[in-house]
Structure formats: structure tokens, C-alpha cells
C-alpha positions as CSV (number, residue, x, y, z in Angstrom):
1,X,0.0,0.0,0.0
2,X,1.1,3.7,-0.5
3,X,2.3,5.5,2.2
4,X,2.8,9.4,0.8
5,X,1.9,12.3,2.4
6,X,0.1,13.3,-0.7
7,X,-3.6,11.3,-1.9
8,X,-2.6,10.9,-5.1
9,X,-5.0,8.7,-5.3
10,X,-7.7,12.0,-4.7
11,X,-6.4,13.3,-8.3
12,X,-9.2,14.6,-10.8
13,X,-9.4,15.2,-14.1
14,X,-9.5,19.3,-14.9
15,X,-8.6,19.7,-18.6
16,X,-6.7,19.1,-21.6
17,X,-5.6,22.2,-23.4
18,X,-3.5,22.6,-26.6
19,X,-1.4,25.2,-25.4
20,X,-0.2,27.1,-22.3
21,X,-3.2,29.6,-22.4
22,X,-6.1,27.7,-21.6
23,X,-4.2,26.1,-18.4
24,X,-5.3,26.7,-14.8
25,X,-3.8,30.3,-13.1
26,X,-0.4,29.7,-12.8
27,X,-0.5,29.5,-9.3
28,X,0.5,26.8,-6.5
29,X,2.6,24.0,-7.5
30,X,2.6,21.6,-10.6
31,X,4.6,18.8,-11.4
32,X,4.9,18.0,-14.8
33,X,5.6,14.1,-16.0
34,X,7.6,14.0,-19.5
35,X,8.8,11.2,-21.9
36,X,9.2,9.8,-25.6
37,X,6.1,8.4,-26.5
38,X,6.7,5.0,-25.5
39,X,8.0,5.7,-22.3
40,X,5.4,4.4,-20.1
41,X,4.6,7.7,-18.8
42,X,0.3,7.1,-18.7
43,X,0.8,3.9,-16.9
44,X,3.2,5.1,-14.3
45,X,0.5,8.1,-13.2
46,X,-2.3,5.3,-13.7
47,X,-0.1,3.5,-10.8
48,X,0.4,6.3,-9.0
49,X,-3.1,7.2,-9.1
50,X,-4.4,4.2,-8.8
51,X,-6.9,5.0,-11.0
52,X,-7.3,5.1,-14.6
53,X,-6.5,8.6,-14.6
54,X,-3.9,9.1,-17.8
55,X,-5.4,7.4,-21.3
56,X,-2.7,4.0,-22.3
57,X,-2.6,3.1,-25.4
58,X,-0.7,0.5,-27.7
59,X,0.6,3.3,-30.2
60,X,2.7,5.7,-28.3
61,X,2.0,9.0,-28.7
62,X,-1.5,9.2,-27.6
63,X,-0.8,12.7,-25.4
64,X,-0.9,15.4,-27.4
65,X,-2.5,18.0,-25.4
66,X,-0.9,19.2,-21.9
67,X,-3.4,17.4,-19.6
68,X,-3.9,19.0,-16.0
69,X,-4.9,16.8,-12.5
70,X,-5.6,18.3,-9.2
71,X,-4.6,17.1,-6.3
72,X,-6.3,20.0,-4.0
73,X,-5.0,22.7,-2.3
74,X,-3.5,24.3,-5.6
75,X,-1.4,21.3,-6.6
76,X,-1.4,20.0,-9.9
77,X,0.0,16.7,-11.9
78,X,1.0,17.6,-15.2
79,X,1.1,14.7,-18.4
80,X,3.2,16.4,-20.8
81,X,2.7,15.4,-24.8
82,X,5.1,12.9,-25.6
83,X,8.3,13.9,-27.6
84,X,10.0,11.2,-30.2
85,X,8.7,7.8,-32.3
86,X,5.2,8.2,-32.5
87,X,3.9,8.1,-36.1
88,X,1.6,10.8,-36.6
89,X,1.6,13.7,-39.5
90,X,4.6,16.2,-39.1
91,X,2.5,19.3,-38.7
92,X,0.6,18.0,-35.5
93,X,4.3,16.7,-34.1
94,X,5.5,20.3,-34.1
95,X,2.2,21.6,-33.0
96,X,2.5,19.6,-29.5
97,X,6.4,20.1,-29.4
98,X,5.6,23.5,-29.0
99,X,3.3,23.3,-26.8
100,X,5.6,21.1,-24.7
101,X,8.4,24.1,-24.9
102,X,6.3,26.9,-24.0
103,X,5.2,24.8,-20.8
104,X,8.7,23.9,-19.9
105,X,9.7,27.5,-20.1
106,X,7.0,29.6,-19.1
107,X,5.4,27.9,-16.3
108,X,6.5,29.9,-13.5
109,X,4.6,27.3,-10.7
110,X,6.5,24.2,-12.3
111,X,8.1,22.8,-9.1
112,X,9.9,19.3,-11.0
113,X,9.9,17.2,-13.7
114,X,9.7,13.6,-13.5
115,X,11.4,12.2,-17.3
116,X,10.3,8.9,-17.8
117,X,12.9,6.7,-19.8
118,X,12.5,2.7,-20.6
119,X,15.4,1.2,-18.2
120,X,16.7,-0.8,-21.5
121,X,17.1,2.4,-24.0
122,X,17.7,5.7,-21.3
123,X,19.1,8.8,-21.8
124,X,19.0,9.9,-25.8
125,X,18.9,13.0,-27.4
126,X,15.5,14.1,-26.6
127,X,16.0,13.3,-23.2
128,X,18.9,14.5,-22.4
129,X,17.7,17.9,-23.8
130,X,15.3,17.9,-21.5
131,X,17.5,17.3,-18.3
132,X,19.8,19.6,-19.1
133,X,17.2,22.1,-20.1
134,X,15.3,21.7,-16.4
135,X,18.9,21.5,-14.7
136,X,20.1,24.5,-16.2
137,X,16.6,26.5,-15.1
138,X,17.2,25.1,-11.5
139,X,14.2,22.4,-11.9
140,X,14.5,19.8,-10.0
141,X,14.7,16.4,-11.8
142,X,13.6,12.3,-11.1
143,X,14.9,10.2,-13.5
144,X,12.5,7.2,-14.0
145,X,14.0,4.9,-15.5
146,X,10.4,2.8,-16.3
147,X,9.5,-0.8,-17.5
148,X,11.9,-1.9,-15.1
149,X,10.4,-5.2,-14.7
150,X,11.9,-6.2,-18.0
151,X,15.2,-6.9,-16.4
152,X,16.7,-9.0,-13.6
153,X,17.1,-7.3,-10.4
154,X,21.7,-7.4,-10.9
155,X,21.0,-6.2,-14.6
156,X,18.4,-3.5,-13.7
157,X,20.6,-2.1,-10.4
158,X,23.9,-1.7,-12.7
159,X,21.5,0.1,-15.0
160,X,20.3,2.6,-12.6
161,X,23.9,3.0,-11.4
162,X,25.5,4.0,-15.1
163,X,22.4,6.2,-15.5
164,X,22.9,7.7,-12.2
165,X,27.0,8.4,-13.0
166,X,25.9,9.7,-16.8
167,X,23.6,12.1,-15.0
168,X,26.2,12.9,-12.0
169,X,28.5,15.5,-14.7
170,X,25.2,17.7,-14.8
171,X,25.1,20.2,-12.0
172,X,22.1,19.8,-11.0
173,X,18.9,18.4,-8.7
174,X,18.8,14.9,-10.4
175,X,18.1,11.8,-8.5
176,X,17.3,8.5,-10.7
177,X,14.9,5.1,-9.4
178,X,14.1,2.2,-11.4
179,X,10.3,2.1,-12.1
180,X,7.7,-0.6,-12.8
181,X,3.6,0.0,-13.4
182,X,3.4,-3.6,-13.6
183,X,5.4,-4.8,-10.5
184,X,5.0,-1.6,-8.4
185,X,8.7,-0.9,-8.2
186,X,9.9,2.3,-6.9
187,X,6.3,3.6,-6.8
188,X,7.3,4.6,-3.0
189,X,10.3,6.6,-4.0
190,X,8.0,8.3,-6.6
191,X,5.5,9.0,-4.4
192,X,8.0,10.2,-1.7
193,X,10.1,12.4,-4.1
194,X,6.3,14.4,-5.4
195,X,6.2,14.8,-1.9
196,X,8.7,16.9,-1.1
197,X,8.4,18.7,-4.2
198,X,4.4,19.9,-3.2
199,X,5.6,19.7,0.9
200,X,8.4,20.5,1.1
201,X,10.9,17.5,2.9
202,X,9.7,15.2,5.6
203,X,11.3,16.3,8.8
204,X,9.7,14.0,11.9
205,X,8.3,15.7,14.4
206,X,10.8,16.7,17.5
207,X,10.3,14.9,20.4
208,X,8.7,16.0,23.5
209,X,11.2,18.1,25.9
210,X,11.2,16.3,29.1
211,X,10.2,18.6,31.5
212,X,12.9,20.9,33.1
């Protein structure tokens, strides 16, 4: 069972908009989830959720509209349109890819960015652009590396060590967990990391002074 400070499982639908402008106020705290089409990136908030909350599909590339989930008290979950592979006309591929850029860049309440990357094919191009694009604006980073399942536990630990020494040369807020929807792997650390991005860090409670 989840333990998080946060009811993710509370999150509800608000909208889907094609651009920036017909977002919620940019108020509170967002956290935006981002990935190449096939990432697993609907699955992993549908786990997270524990709802069917983000559309999955067999043909990557189903997000193309920024969609927007509250979680109350002026907190949002963000599912960003997916960048790379999926096979759909040019025009609407740059029409989301801009969308995605003006959110990324504009977005003053943007508090992290989780980047979803399949465990057996991480960091390329597109998302190292994007890590080092968040890093160098002082956005915090989580590096899921997703589909984790897929791989033995020896082959996926070394994995998430490389990808954690790649990322270590970038000066910056990046931490990296394996992930799986299917297994529930590193859904805590998920959870616990969107925590302290919308709360701020845990710090337990002092104990009681004795009295003097």
C-alpha cells in the first residue's frame, strides 16, 4: 500500500488544453511528467493514481494536449505530450512540441519534472535535452528509468547506477529510481520524491522536551 503524504490517489481530471493559455492560473505547485512516446509515462501516473487517470494506449503517442490533475490545495499533476517515435503527420508533431516548450519555459509554478525513460534504451537525445534544459533553469529532476520489470534485479541495479554516473556530470537536482507499473517498483520513491516537491521535505516531528 502507498504510504505518501500526498492522496494521489484523490487526483481529478480538470482539462486538456492545446497550449499554455487555456491552463489553470499559474498558481501553487505543478509537477509536470515527460517522456518519448513510449515511455510508459500514462501507466506510471495510472499506478500512481491508482486510477485510470492518464489514457494508455498501444501506439505511443496518444498525449498530445498538456493534460492537467488536481490534487487540491492548488497542486497539480501535469502529463506532458510525448516527444519522439510516434507516427503521426509532421505538422501535429510540431504543434505539441511546442506546446511542450512553452510549458517547460513559461510555467512559473513548475516545481519538477519527472522524465520517464524505458530502463533498457535511457538517456538519448530528446531526453537528455530535457534534463539539461530543467537543470540549467534550477528544476529539480527524477529520472525514472520505467518498465523496469523487464530486467533481472543485478542487470536493472547496474542500470540505474550507469544512468545515475551519466547524470552525475550535470550540475544539478537529479536523482534516478528504477520504475515498474506492472510490479510496483519504486512507486514509494516516486510518491516520496512528489512529496517533497508539493511539501516541502519530511522532517519528523521533535520529540517532547522532558520537562525541566
Amino acid at each position: 500500500m502507498l504510504k505518501s503524504r500526498v492522496k494521489y490517489n484523490q487526483a481529478q481530471f480538470i482539462t486538456s488544453a492545446p497550449d499554455i493559455s487555456k491552463l489553470p492560473p499559474d498558481t501553487g505547485i505543478e509537477v509536470a511528467f515527460a517522456g518519448r512516446s513510449n515511455a510508459g509515462k500514462s501507466s506510471a501516473l495510472n499506478t500512481l493514481t491508482d486510477q485510470k487517470l492518464a489514457r494508455t494506449s498501444k501506439t505511443p503517442g496518444r498525449t498530445q494536449l498538456i493534460n492537467t490533475f488536481s490534487l487540491g490545495e492548488d497542486q497539480r499533476l501535469i502529463d506532458l505530450p510525448g516527444y519522439g517515435f510516434a507516427k503521426v503527420p509532421l505538422e501535429m508533431k510540431k504543434k505539441w512540441q511546442k506546446a511542450l516548450g512553452e510549458y517547460l519555459q513559461r510555467r512559473k509554478c513548475l516545481k519538477g519534472i519527472v522524465v520517464l525513460m524505458d530502463i533498457r534504451h535511457p538517456l538519448k537525445d530528446l531526453d537528455m535535452d530535457l534534463i539539461n534544459w530543467a537543470t540549467s533553469s534550477n528544476i529539480p529532476v527524477l529520472a525514472l528509468l520505467t518498465k523496469a520489470d523487464k530486467l533481472k534485479q543485478g542487470k536493472r541495479k547496474a542500470e540505474v547506477l550507469q544512468v545515475r554516473r551519466a547524470l552525475s556530470e550535470i550540475d544539478g537536482d537529479i536523482t534516478v529510481h528504477a520504475f515498474s507499473s506492472l510490479k510496483g517498483i519504486g512507486l514509494n520513491e516516486l510518491a516520496w520524491k512528489l512529496d517533497d516537491w508539493y511539501l516541502g521535505p519530511f522532517v519528523k516531528e521533535a520529540q517532547e522536551e522532558t520537562s525541566e
